[in-house]
VEXDREN-2710 file (C-alpha; in Angstrom, 1 decimal):
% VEXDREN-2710
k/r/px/py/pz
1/UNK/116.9/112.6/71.1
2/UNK/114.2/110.1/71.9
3/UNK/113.3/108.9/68.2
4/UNK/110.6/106.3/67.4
5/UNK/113.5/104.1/66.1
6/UNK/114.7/104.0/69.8
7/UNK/111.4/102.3/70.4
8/UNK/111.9/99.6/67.0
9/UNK/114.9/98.5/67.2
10/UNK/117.4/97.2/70.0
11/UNK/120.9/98.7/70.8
12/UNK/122.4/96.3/68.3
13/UNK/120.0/97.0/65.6
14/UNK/120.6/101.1/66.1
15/UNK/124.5/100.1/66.0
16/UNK/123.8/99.0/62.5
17/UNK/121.8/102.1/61.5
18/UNK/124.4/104.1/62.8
19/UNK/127.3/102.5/60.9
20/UNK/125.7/101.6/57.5
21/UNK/124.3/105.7/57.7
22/UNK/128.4/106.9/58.3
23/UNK/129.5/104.6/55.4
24/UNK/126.9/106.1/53.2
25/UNK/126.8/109.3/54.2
26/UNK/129.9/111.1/52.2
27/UNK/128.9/109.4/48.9
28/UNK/125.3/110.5/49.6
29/UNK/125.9/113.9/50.1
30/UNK/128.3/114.0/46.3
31/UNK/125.3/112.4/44.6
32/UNK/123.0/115.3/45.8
33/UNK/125.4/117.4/44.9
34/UNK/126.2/116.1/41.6
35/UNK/122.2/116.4/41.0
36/UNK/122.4/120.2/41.7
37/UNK/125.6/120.7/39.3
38/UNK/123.6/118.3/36.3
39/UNK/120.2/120.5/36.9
40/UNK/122.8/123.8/36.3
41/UNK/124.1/122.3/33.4
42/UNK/120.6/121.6/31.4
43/UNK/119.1/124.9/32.6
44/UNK/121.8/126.6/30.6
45/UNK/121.0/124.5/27.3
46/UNK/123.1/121.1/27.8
47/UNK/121.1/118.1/26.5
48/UNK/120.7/115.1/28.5
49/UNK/122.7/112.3/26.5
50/UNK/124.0/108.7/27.1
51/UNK/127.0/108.2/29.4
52/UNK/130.0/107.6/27.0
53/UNK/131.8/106.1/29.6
54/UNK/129.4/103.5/30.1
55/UNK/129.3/102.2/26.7
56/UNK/130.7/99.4/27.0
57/UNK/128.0/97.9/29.6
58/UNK/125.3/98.9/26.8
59/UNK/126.7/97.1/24.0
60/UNK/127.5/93.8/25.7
61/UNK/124.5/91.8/25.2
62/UNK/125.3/88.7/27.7
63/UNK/124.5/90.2/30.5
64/UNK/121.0/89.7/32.5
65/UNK/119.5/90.2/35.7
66/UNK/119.3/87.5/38.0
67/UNK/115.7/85.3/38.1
68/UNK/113.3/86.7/40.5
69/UNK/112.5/84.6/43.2
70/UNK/109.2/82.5/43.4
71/UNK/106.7/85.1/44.6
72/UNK/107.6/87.9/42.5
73/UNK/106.4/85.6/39.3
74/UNK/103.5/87.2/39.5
75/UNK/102.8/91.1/38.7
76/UNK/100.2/91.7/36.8
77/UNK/98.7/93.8/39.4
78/UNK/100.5/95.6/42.5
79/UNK/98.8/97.6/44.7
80/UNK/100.5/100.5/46.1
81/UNK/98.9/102.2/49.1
82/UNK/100.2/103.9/52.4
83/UNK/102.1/101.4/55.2
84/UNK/99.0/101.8/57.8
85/UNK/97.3/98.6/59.6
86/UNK/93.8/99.4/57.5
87/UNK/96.0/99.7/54.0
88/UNK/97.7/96.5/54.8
89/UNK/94.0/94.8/55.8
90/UNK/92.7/95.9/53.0
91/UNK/95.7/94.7/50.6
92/UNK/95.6/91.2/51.7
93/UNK/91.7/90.8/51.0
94/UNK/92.4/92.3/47.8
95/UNK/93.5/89.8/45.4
96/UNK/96.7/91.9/44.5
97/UNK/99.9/90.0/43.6
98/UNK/102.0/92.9/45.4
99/UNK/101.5/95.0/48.2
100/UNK/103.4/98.0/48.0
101/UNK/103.7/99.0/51.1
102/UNK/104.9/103.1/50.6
103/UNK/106.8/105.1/53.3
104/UNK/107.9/108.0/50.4
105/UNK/104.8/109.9/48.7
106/UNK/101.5/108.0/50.6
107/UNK/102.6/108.6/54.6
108/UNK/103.1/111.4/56.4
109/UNK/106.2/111.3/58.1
110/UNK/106.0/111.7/61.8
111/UNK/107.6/110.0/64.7
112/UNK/103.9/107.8/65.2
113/UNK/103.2/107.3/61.4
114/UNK/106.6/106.1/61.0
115/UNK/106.2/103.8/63.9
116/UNK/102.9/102.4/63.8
117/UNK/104.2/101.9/59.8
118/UNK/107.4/99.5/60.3
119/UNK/105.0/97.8/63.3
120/UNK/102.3/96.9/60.3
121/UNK/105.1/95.8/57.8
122/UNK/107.0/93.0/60.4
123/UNK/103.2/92.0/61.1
124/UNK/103.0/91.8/57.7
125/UNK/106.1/90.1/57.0
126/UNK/105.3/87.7/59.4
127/UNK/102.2/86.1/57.4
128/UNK/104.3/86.0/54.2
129/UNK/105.1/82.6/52.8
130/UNK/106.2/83.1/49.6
131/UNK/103.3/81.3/47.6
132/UNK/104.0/81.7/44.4
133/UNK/100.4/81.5/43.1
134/UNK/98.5/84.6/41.6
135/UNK/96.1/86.7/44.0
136/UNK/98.5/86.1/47.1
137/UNK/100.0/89.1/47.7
138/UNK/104.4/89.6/47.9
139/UNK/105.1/92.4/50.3
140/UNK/107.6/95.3/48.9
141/UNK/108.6/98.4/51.1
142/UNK/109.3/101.7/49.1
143/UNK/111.5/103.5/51.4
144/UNK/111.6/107.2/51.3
145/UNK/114.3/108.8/48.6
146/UNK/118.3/109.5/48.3
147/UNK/116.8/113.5/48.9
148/UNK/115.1/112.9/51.7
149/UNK/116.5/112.7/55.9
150/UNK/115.2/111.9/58.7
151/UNK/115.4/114.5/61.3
152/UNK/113.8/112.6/64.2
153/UNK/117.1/110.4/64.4
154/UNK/120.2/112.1/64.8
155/UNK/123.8/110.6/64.2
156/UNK/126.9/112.4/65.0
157/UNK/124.5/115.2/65.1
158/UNK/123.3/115.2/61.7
159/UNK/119.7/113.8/60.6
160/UNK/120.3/110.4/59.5
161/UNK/119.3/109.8/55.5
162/UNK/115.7/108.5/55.0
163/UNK/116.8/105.7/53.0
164/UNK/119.2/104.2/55.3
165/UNK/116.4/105.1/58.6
166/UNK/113.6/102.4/55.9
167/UNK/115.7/100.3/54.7
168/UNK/117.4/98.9/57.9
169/UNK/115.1/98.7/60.2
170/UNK/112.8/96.6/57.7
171/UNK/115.5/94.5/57.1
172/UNK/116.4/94.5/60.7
173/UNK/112.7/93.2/62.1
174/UNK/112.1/91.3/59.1
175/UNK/114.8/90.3/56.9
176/UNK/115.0/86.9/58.2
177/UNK/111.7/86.0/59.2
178/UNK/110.8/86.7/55.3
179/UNK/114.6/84.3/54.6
180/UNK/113.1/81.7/56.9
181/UNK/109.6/81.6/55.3
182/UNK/110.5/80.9/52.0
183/UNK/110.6/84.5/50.5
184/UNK/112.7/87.6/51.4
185/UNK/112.9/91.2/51.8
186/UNK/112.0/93.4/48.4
187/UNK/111.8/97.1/48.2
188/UNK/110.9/99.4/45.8
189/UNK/113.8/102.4/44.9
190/UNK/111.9/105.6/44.3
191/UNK/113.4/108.7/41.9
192/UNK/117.1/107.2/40.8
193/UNK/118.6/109.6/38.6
194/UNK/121.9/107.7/37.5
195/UNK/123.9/104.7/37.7
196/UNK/125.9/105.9/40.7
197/UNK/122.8/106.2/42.7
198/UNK/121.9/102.7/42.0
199/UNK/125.2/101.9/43.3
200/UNK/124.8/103.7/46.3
201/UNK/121.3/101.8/47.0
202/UNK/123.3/98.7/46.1
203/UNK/126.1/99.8/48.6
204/UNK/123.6/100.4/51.6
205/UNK/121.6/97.3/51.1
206/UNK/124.6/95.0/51.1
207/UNK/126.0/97.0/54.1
208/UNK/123.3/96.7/55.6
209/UNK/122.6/92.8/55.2
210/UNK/126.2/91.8/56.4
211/UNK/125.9/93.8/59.7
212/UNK/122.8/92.2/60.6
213/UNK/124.3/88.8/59.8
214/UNK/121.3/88.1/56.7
215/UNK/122.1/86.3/53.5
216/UNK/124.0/88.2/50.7
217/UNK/122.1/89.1/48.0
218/UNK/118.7/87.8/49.8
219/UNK/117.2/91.7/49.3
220/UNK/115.4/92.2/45.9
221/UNK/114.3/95.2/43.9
222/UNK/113.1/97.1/42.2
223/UNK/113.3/100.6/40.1
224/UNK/110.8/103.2/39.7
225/UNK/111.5/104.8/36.5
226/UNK/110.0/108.3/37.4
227/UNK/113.3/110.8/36.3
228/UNK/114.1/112.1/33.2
229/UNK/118.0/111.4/34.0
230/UNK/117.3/107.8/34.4
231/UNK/115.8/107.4/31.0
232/UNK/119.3/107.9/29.6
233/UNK/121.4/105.5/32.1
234/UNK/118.5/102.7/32.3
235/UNK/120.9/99.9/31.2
236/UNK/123.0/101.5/33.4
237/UNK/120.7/101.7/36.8
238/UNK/119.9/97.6/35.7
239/UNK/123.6/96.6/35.5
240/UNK/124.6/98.3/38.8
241/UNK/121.2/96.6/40.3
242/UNK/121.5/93.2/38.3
243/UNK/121.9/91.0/41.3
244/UNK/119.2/92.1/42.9
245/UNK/116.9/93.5/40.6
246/UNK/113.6/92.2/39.5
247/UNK/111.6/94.8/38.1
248/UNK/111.0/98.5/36.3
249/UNK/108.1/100.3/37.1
250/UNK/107.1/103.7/35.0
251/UNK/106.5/106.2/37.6
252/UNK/105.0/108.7/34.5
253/UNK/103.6/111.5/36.8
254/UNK/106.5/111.6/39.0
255/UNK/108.0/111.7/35.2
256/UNK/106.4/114.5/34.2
257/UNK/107.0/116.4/37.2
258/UNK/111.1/115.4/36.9
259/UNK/110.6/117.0/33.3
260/UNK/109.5/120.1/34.5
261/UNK/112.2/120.4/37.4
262/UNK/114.7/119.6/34.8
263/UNK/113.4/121.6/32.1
264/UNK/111.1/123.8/33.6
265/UNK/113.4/126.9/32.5
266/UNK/113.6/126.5/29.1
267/UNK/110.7/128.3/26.8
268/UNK/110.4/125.6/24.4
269/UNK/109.7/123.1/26.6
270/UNK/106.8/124.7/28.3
271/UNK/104.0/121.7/28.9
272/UNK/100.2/122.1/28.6
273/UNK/97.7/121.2/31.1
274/UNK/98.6/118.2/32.5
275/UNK/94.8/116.6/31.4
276/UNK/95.2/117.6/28.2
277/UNK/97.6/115.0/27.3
278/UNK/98.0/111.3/27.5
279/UNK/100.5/108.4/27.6
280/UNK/100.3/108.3/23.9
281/UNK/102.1/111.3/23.4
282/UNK/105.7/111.6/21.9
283/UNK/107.8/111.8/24.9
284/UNK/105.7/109.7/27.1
285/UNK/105.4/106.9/24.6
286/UNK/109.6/107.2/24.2
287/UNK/110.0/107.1/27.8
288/UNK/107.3/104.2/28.2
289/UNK/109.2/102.5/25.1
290/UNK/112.5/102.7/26.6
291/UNK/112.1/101.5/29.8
292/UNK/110.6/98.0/28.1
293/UNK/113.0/97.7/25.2
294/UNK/115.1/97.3/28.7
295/UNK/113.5/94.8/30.9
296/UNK/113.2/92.6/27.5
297/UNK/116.7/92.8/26.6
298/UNK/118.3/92.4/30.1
299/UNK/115.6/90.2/31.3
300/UNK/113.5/92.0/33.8
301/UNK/109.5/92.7/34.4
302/UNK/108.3/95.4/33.0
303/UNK/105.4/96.9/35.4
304/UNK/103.4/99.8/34.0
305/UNK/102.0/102.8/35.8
306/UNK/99.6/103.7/38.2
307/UNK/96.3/104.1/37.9
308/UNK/95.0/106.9/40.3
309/UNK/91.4/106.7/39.5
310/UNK/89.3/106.3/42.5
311/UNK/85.9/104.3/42.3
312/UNK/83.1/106.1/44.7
313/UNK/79.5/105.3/45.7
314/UNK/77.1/102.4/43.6
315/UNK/78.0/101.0/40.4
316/UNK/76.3/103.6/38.1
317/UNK/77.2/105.2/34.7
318/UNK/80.0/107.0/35.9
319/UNK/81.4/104.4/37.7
320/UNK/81.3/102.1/34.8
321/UNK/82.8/105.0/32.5
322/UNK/86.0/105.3/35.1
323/UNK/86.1/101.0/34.9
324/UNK/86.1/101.3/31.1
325/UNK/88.9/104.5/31.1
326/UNK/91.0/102.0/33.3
327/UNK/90.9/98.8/31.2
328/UNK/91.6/100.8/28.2
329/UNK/94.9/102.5/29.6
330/UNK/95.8/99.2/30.8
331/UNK/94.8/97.4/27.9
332/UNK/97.2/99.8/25.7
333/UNK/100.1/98.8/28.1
334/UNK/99.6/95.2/27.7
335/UNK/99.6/95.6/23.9
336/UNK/102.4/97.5/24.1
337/UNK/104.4/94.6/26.3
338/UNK/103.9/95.4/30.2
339/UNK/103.8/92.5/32.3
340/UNK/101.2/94.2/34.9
341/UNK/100.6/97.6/36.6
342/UNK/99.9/99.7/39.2
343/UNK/96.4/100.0/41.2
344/UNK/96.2/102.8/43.8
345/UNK/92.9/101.5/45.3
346/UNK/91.8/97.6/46.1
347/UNK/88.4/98.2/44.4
348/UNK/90.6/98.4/41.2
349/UNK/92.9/95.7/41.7
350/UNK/90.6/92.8/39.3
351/UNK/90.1/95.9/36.7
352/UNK/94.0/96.5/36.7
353/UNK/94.7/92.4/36.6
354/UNK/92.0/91.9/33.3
355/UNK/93.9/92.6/30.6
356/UNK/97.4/91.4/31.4
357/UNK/95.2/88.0/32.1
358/UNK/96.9/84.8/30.9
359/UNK/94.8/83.3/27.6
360/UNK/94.9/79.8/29.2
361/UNK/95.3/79.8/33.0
362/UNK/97.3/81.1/35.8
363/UNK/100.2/79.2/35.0
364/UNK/100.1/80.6/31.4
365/UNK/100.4/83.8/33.1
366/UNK/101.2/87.1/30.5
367/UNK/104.1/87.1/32.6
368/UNK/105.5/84.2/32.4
369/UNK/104.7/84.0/28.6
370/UNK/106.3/87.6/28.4
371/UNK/109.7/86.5/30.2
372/UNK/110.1/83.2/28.1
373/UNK/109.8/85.3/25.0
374/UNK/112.9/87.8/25.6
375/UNK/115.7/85.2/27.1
376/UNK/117.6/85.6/24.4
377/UNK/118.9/88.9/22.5
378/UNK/117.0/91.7/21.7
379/UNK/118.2/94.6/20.0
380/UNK/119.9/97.2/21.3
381/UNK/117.7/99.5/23.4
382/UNK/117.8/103.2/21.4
383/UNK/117.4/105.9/23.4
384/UNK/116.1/108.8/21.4
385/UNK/116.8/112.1/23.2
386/UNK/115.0/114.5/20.6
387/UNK/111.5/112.2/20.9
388/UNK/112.3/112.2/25.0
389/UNK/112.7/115.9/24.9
390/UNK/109.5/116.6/22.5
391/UNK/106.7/118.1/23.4
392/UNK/106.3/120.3/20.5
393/UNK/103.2/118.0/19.5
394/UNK/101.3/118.2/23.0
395/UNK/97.5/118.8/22.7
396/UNK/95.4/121.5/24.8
397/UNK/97.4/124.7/26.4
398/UNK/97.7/126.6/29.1
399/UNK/94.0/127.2/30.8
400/UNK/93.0/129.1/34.1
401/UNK/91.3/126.4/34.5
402/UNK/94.2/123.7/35.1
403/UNK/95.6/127.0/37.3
404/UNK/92.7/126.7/39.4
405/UNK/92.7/123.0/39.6
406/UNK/96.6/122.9/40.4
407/UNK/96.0/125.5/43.1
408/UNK/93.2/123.8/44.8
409/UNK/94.0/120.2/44.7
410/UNK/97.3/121.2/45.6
411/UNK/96.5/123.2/48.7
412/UNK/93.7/120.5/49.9
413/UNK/96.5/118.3/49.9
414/UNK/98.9/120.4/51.7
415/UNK/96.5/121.5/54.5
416/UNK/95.8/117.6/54.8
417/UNK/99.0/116.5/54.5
418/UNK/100.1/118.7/57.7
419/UNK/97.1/116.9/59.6
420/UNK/98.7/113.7/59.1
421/UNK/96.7/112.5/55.8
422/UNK/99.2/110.9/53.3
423/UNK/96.4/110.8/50.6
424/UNK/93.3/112.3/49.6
425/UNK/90.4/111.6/47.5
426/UNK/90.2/114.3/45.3
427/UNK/87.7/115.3/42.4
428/UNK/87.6/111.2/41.5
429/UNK/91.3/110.8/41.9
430/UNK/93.8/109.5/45.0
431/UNK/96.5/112.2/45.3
432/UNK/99.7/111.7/47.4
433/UNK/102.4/114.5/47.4
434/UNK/103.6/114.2/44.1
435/UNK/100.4/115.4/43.4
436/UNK/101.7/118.7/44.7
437/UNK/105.3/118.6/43.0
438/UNK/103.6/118.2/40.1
439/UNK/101.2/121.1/40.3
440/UNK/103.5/123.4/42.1
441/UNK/106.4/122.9/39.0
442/UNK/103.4/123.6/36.1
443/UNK/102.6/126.6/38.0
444/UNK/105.9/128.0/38.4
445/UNK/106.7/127.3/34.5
446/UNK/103.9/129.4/33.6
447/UNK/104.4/131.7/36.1
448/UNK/108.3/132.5/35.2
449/UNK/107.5/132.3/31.2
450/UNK/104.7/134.8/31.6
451/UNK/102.2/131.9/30.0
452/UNK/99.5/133.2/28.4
453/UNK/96.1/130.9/29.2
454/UNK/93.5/130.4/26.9
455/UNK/90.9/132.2/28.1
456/UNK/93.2/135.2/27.8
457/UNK/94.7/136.5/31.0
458/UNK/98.5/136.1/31.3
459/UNK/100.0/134.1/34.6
460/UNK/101.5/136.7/37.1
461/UNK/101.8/137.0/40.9
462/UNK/99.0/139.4/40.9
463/UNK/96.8/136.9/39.1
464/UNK/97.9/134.2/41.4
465/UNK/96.9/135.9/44.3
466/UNK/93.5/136.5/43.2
467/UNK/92.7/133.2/42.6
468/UNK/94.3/131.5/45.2
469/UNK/91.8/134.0/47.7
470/UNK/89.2/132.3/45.7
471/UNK/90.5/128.7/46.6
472/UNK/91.4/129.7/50.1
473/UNK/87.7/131.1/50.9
474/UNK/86.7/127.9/49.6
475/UNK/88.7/125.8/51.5
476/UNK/88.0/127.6/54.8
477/UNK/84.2/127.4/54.1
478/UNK/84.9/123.4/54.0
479/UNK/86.3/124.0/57.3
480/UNK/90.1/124.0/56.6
481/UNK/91.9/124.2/59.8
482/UNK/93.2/127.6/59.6
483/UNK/96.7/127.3/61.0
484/UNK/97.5/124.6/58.6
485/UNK/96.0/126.7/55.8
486/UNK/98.6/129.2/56.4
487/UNK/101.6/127.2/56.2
488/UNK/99.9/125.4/52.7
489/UNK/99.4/128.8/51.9
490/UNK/103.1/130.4/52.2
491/UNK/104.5/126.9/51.3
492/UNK/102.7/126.5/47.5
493/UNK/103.3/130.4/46.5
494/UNK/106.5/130.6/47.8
495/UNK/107.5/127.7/45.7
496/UNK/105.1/129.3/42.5
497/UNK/106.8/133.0/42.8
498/UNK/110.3/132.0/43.3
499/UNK/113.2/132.6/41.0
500/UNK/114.3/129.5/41.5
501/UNK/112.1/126.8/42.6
502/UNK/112.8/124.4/45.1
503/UNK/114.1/120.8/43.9
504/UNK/111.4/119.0/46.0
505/UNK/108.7/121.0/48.2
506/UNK/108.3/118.5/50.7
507/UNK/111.6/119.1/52.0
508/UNK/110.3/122.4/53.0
509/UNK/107.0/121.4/53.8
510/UNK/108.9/118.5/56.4
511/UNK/110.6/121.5/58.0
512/UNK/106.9/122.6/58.9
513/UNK/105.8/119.6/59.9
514/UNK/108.6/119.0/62.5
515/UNK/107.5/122.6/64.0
516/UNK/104.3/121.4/64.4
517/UNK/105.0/118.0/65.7
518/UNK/107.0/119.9/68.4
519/UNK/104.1/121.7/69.2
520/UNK/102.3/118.7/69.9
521/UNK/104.4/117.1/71.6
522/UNK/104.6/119.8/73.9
523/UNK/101.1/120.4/74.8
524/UNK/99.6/117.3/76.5
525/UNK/96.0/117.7/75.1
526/UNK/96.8/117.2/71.9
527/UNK/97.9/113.2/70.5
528/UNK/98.8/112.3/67.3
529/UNK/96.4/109.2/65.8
530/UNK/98.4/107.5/63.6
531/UNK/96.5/108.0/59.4
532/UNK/97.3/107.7/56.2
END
């Protein structure tokens, strides 16, 4: 098979890939089982709880993570946008501390995206110093997650994992460039549910730095706390990372989405409209709390979570109301403790930075402030699985409205997505798949508990079907390309009406993407531009 990493990477380099992807591969393949038989076990009433056998790492207080290094001193804003040459462009004009460039939710993953994105990271890479000052931004990669494969690449005939088809090729083309210029390679580990997978990650990335002859340990990362498992292992998921670890990030809609996949079954834990609630709510606040009672005690940055708000057309009243929503959900995470946050759009990035703002100058930084504060012992971090679980307290219901606005945003995205764009602008917001995982899971909870909406009718198939003709008339009046349409369309209701729902939809939504990347491939009038 002639794969775009035939094209990146020399023999040697595909040597590596191949060996660190057998050496992974078994233990891989037990973790995702292991995530199947723990799903089983909480759909028929087990609670989530802390690992007894790990008690021992939770109650020894001496242990931290190591210091970051010099450029990742600074995060009181990282920008997080898809690995494309404008998205890099525009991140190093931006002022941003951190680029995050994303290869999981933002990019759609064919054989020229995939490409043209490692191309844009070493060219990136290249440029990076490791200046420590504020406003110059630290490239991070977020490879693709443990879930995911990578069916362009085949070894031993199997699809090769998409973790191990990131990670070494960006160490391979620009692990030591970044060791040579003063900084190094840092990633960013999407959707860990458990110790063990930290290990694995752990496991790869060394593999993978001793084959290609880099310095031990010289890879950093860090965690994206967006699983309901890893809210009960978090000390857990540090230790196994604590060489190499340098920050947690709260991934909260990816959270709320893992809290439907793990929960989703259960009638009393059936969630509102999404809008309805904020971060102040019970189980988000414990989740929030937890993951910076953490980074205090071991010492580690705590990063808070993304802002998806997207500014459009001249500074009005509008605008100014979406810049005053922002520096008041960012303001509540610097008052809570945060270090910095997320922005999904450069416009944001000095809206994102203002509150977590050093009082004096940049070298009083929050975050340095923050991190000389918590090197010695704080208390022991309690993880409250009743608050976690609650969302007895949740304001707003059900509506036919959210049901419409789940069904249309999230077959936009879909139809996009199988054109090749990894994110949309959408109704004042930048969506990227877990957009869709998000929407998808709400609907198929209501749907399977027979929810009953506010205005009055009940969720059904039937219903479903008559709305979604509404939304699909719509979008072909926009001029929805009709064979992608389809496939959005028998992708989201299979997904809504199914017994069972599918773990993650873009596995399934992949499949159709490689059918129609074969198709165009195979007819020579058609080319594939490389998007977001």
């Amino acid at each position: 098979m002639d794969s775009y990493l035939n094209h990146l990477l020399d023999a040697d380099q595909l040597a590596v890939l191949e060996e660190v992807e057998r050496a992974t591969r078994p233990s891989r393949a037990d973790l995702l089982t292991a995530r199947k038989e723990r799903s089983r076990a909480v759909q028929a009433g087990e609670e989530l709880a802390l690992p007894e056998e790990t008690r021992r790492i939770r109650e020894d207080e001496s242990w931290r993570v190591a210091p970051p290094p010099a450029d990742l001193t600074y995060r009181l804003v990282e920008l997080a946008t898809p690995a494309t040459a404008e998205s890099a462009k525009s991140a190093m004009s931006s002022g941003t501390d951190v680029w995050v460039a994303d290869l999981e939710d933002m990019l759609v993953p064919t054989q020229a995206r995939l490409l043209g994105a490692h191309r844009v990271i070493h060219e990136v890479a290249c440029t990076r110093t490791g200046d420590a000052e504020p406003g110059v931004p630290t490239l991070m990669v977020r490879p693709r997650g443990l879930h995911l494969h990578e069916s362009h690449h085949l070894v031993d005939g199997e699809p090769v994992s998409a973790p191990v088809a990131d990670v070494v090729p960006f160490l391979a083309l620009s692990g030591q460039r970044l060791v040579d210029n003063g900084t190094g390679p840092y990633l960013y580990l999407p959707k860990v549910e458990t110790w063990q997978e930290a290990q694995w990650w752990d496991d790869l990335i060394g593999r993978a730095e001793e084959a290609l002859g880099l310095p031990s340990g010289c890879t950093r990362v860090s965690v994206l706390v967006e699983t309901v498992h890893a809210a009960y292992q978090l000390e857990e998921i540090v230790h196994a990372l604590k060489e190499r670890l340098t920050g947690l990030t709260a991934g909260r809609w990816d959270y709320v989405f893992s809290y439907l996949r793990t929960y989703g079954q259960r009638s009393d834990h059936i969630l509102p409209d999404t809008e309805s609630f904020t971060m102040n709510t019970r189980f988000l606040r414990t989740y929030t709390d937890v993951i910076l009672r953490t980074c205090q005690r071991r010492g580690v940055q705590a990063v808070g979570g993304p802002i998806a708000l997207a500014p459009s057309g001249p500074f009005d009243e509008s605008v100014a109301m979406t810049h005053a929503r922002i520096h008041r959900d960012k303001a509540r995470e610097a008052k809570q403790g945060f270090d910095g946050a997320w922005a999904l759009h450069p416009a944001l990035v000095p809206i994102v930075r203002l509150p977590f703002q050093g009082r004096d100058d940049a070298l009083g930084s929050r975050a340095l402030e923050r991190r000389r504060e918590h090197t010695g012992a704080a208390p022991p971090v309690r993880v409250n699985g009743e608050a976690l679980r609650d969302v007895s307290s949740l304001p707003g219901t059900a509506t036919l409205t959210g049901m419409r606005t789940a069904l249309r945003s999230s077959l936009t995205y879909l139809t996009g997505w199988l054109a090749g764009e990894g994110t949309l602008t959408m109704a004042g917001h930048i969506e990227d798949f877990g957009t869709v995982e998000l929407s998808r899971m709400q609907l198929w909870q209501w749907m399977i508990h027979g929810e009953r909406f506010a205005e009055g009718p009940t969720m059904s198939p039937l219903l479903l079907d008559r709305v979604m003709e509404d939304e699909v008339a719509l979008l072909r009046r926009r001029g929805a390309r009709e064979d992608l349409l389809e496939h959005a369309i028998t992708l989201l209701r299979e997904a809504v009406v199914s017994e069972e729902p599918p773990a993650f939809l873009s596995l399934r939504a992949y499949d159709v993407l490689l059918t129609l990347e074969t198709k165009k491939t195979q007819d020579p009038k058609t080319t594939d531009h490389p998007a977001s």
